[in-house]
ZAMARGU-4260 file (C-alpha; in steps of 0.2 Angstrom, whole numbers, plus 5000, padded with zeros to 4 digits):
<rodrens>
0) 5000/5000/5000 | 5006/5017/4996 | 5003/5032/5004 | 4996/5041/4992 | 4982/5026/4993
5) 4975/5034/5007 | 4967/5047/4996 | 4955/5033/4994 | 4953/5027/5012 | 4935/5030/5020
10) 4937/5045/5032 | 4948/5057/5024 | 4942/5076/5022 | 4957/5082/5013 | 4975/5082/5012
15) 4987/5095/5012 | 5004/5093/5002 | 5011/5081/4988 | 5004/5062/4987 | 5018/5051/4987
20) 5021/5034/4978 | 5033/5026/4992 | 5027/5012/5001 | 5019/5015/5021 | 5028/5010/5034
25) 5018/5016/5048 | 5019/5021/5066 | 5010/5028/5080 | 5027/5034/5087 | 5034/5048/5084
30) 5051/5044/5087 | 5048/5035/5069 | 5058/5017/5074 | 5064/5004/5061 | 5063/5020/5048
35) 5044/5022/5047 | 5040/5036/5036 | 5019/5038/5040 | 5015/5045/5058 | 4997/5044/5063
40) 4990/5054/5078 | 4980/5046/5089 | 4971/5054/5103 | 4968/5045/5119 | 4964/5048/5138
45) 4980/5056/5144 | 4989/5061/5126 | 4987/5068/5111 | 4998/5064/5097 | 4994/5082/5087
50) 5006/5089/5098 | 5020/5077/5092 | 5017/5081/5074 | 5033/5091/5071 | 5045/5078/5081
55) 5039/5067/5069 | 5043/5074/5053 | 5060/5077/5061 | 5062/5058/5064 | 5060/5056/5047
60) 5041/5056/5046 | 5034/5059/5026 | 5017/5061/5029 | 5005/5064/5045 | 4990/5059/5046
65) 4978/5069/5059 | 4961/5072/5065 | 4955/5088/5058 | 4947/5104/5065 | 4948/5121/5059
70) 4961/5127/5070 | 4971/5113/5067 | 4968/5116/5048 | 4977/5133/5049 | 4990/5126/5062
75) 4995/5114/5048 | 4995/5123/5035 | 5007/5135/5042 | 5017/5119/5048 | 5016/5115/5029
80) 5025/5132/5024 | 5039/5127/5034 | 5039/5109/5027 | 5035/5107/5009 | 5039/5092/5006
85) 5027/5083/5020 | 5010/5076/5015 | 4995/5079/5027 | 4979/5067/5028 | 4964/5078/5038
90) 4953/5064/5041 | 4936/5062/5052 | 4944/5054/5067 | 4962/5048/5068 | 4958/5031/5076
95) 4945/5025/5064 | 4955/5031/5049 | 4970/5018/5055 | 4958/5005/5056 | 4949/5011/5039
100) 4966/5010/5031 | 4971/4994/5038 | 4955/4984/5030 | 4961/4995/5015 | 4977/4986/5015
105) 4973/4969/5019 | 4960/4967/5005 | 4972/4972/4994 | 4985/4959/5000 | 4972/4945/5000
110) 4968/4951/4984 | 4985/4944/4979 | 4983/4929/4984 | 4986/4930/5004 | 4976/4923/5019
115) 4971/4928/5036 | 4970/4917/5053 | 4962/4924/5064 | 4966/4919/5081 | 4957/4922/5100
120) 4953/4915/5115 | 4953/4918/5134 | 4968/4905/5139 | 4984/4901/5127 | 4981/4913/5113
125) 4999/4919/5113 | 5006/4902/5115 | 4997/4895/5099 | 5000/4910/5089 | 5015/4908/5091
130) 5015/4889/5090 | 5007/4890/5072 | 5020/4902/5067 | 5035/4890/5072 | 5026/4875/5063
135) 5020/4886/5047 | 5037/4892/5047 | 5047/4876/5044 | 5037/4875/5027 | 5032/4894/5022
140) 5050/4899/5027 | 5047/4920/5026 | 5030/4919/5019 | 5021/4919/5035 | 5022/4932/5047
145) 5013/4933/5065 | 5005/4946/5076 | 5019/4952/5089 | 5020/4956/5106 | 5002/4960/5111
150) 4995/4970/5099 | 4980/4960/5097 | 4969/4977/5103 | 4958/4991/5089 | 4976/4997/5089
155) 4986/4984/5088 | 4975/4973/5075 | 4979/4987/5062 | 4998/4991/5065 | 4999/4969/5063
160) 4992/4971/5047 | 5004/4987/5040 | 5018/4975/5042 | 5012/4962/5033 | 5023/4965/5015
165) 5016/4959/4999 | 5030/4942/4999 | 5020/4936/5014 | 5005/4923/5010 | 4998/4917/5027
170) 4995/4930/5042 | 4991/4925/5060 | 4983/4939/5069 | 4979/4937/5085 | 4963/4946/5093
175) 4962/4952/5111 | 4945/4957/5119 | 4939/4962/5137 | 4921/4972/5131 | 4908/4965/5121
180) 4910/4969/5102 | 4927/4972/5102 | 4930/4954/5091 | 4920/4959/5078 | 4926/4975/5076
185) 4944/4968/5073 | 4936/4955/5062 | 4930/4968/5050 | 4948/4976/5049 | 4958/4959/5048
190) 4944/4950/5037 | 4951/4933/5043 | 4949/4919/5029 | 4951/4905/5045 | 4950/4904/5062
195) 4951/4896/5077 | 4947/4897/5097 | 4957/4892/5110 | 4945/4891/5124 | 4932/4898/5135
200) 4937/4904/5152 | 4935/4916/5167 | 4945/4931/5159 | 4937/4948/5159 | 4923/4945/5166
205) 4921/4962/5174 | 4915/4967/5158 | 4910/4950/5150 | 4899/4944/5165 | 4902/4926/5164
210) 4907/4913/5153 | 4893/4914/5144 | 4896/4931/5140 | 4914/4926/5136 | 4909/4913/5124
215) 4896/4927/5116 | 4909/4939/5112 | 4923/4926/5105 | 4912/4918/5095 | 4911/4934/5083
220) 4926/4924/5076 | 4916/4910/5074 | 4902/4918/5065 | 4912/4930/5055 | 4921/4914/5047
225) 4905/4906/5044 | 4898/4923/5035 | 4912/4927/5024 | 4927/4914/5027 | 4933/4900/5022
230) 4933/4886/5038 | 4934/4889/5056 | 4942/4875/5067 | 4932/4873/5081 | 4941/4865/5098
235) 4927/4852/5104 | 4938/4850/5119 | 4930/4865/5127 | 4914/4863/5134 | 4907/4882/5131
240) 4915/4881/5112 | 4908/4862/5110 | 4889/4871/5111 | 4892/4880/5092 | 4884/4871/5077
245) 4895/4861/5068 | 4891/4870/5050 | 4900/4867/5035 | 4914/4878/5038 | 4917/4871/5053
250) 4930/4859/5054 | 4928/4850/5072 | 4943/4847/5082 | 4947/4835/5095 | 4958/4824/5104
255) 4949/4809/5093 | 4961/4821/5077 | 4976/4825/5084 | 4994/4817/5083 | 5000/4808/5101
260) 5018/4813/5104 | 5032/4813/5114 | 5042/4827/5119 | 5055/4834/5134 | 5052/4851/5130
265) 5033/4853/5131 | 5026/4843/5147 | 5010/4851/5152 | 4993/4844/5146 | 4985/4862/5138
270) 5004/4864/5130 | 5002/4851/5122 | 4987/4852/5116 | 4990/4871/5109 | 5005/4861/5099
275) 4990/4846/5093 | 4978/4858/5090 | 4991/4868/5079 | 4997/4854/5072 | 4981/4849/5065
280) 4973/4867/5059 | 4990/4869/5047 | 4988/4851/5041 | 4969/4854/5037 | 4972/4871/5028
285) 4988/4866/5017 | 4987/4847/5015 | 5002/4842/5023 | 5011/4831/5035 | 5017/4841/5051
290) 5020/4825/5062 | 5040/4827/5063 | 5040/4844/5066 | 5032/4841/5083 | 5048/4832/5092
295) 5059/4849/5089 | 5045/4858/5094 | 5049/4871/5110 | 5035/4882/5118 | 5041/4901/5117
300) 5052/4910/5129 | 5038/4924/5131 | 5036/4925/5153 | 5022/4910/5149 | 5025/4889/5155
305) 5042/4891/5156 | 5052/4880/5170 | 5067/4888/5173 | 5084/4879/5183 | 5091/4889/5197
310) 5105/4883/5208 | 5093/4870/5216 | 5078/4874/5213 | 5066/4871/5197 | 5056/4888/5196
315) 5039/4888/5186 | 5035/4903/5179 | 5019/4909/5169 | 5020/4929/5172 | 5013/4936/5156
320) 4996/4934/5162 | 4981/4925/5174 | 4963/4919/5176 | 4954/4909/5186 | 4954/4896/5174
325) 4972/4896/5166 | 4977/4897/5186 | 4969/4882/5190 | 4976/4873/5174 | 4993/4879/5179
330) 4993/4874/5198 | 4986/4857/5193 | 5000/4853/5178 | 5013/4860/5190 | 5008/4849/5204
335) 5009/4835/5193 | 5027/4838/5189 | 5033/4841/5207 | 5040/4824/5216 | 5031/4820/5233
340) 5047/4820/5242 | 5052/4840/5237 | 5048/4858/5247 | 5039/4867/5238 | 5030/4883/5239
345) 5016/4892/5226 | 5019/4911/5224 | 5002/4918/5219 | 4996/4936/5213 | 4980/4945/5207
350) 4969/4940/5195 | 4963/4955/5187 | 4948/4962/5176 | 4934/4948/5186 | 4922/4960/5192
355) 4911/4956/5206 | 4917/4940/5208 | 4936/4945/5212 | 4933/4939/5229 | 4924/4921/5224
360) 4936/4917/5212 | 4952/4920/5221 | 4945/4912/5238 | 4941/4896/5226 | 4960/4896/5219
365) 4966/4895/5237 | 4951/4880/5239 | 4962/4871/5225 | 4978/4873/5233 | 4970/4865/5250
370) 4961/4853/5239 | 4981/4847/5232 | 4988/4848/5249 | 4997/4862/5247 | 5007/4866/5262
375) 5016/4882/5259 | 5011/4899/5249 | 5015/4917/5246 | 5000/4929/5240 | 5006/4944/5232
380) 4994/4959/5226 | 4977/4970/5229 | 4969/4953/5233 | 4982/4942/5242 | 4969/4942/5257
385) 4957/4932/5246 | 4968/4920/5245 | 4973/4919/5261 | 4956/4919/5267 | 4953/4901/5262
390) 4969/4894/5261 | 4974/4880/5276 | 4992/4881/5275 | 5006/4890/5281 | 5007/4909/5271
395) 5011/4925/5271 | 5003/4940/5261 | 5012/4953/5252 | 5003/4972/5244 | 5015/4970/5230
400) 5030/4962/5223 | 5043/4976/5231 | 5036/4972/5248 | 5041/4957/5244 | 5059/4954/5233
405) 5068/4958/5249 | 5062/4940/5254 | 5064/4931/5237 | 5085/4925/5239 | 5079/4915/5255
410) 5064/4908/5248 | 5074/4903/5233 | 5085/4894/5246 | 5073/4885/5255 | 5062/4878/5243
415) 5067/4864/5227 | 5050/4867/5218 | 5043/4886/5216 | 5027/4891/5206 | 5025/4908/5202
420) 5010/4916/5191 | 4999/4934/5192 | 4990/4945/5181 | 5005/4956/5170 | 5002/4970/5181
425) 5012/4960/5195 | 5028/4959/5185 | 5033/4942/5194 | 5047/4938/5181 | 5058/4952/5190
430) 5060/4940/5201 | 5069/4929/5189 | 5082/4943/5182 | 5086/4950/5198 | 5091/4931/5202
435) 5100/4928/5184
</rodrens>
């Protein structure tokens, strides 16, 4: 896409300055990284990005795109006096524009012969993206590309697609949600040919009321696919996602499907059937034999499932995020792993974004630990008392992780088995680089 295509993007008003044919290379930053030459300007809560217009375009900026007014009109056209050779796009709303200009763009790649997979869920959506983009990969070689970090959001959906370049054939985007009709909104921008859920679970049901309300605004994948796609894989392993009709683009997916294999790297049961389950979509969708690929297989380093050697102790860490569900499939697959004769100690934080039922959800986490025979614990966050409330073992409570990192080296020392997960706000992998 060039930047003069924006001329023909919904939302423009006018534009001030010379069109240019050079392809975008887009930012929302105006330090302009990796030599992006099209800065749009968003506007949010606490920032406005109008007034980094000018540090922009001496970052190396070549055209700005804004949402007009009519003072801002004269303020840019004076701007433009001083720099002739910048092209500026007035458009209705800055934010809608971005997304406008990325459906723009994606048709026009899939117009060329490339496909979307679109890619949600509320437990293991980062882990199989990036799962599918190992095993695509080994036979796409740098015709795929995936969704990174976590821009999964209405901002970060868009900025996926503008880095998508024309030799790429098969895009995995990931979508991220946490109010209703936020999944079908990025549906329209990404206009994924396939798709695929990874679960159901207790995430963001502040907003999303309860699993039923999860599995309501997911599904927009599912029934965007079935309206205007080509086959969505649906996981029949899930209870919630098991109630969707099986329709003609639906491809079912089960443990009935999916390759049996052996691996040291990948020992947890949801791990490995994110690999199955990946495995089985890329086989569906290109006819092919994926089945010694899944040996070398390794999960991500990405702060998610990793077990981690130190000194003595084996350290399982999952910091990159946590509900009530992936908690309780985390403490079980972790117990499973530990040896009867070992100390070990679970290291717990806040479970974020639940609403009403913070307090019933976190008490019932502590209910699973006494239900293991969990001895010793650390809670760590707003809601360690929760915890602590129902738990029948030995543990101490913690406001946040500084209260607590003074603790951590004898911790470390006194225990062969340590579990650590919380919600991203928590930060718990600082405890792993202060000790590396």
């Amino acid at each position: 896409m060039l930047i003069s295509d924006l001329n023909k993007v919904s939302g423009l008003i006018k534009n001030i300055g010379n069109d240019r044919d050079i392809d975008i290379l887009l930012s929302t930053d105006s330090r302009m990284p990796e030599d992006k030459n099209t800065f749009i300007a968003l506007k949010g809560e606490r920032f406005d990005a109008y007034n980094f217009i000018e540090d922009a375009i001496k970052n190396g900026a070549k055209a700005i795109v804004l949402t007009h007014s009519k003072e801002r009109e004269e303020e840019i056209k004076e701007l433009y006096e001083k720099y002739k050779e910048i092209c500026f796009f007035l458009v209705e709303d800055s934010l809608s524009f971005l997304q406008e200009a990325a459906k723009f763009r994606i048709v026009e790649w899939k117009n060329h012969g490339g496909f979307v997979f679109g890619l949600t869920g509320s437990n293991g959506k980062t882990t199989t993206k990036e799962l599918l983009y190992s095993l695509a990969k080994s036979f796409l070689h740098d015709a795929v590309i995936c969704t990174q970090g976590n821009l999964n959001n209405h901002i970060g959906v868009p900025l996926t697609i503008f880095s998508i370049k024309d030799e790429h054939k098969f895009a995995i985007v990931e979508m991220g949600t946490n109010h209703f009709g936020e999944i079908e909104v990025l549906c329209k921008i990404a206009q994924p040919d396939y798709g695929y859920i990874t679960n159901i679970g207790h995430a963001h049901t502040e907003f999303l009321i309860d699993l039923n309300g999860v599995l309501t605004e997911k599904s927009a994948l599912y029934r965007w696919i079935n309206d205007h796609g080509k086959k969505f894989f649906l996981n029949l392993e899930d209870e919630k996602l098991a109630t969707l009709d099986v329709t003609e683009k639906v491809v079912p997916v089960s443990k009935d499907n999916v390759y049996e294999f052996e691996s040291e790297f990948i020992k947890e049961s949801y791990n490995r059937w994110n690999v199955q389950s990946s495995c089985f979509v890329l086989e569906n969708i290109f006819s092919l034999s994926l089945f010694h690929e899944l040996k070398k297989l390794r999960l991500p380093e990405n702060k998610r499932a990793q077990w981690i050697n130190v000194d003595h102790s084996k350290i399982y860490l999952d910091a990159y995020n946590a509900n009530p569900t992936s908690m309780r499939l985390a403490i079980r697959e972790f117990a499973k792993q530990v040896p009867d004769t070992k100390n070990v100690i679970f290291i717990i934080g806040d479970m974020n974004e639940l609403g009403d039922k913070t307090q019933e959800h976190h008490e019932s986490i502590a209910e699973l630990l006494n239900d293991l025979g969990i001895k010793n614990s650390i809670f760590i966050g707003r809601f360690a008392n929760f915890y602590q409330n129902k738990f029948g073992g030995a543990s101490e409570t913690y406001i946040n992780l500084e209260d607590f990192i003074s603790n951590w080296p004898t911790v470390l020392n006194s225990y062969d088995y340590i579990f650590l997960k919380a919600s991203r706000s928590l930060q718990l992998e600082r405890l792993i680089d202060i000790t590396m």
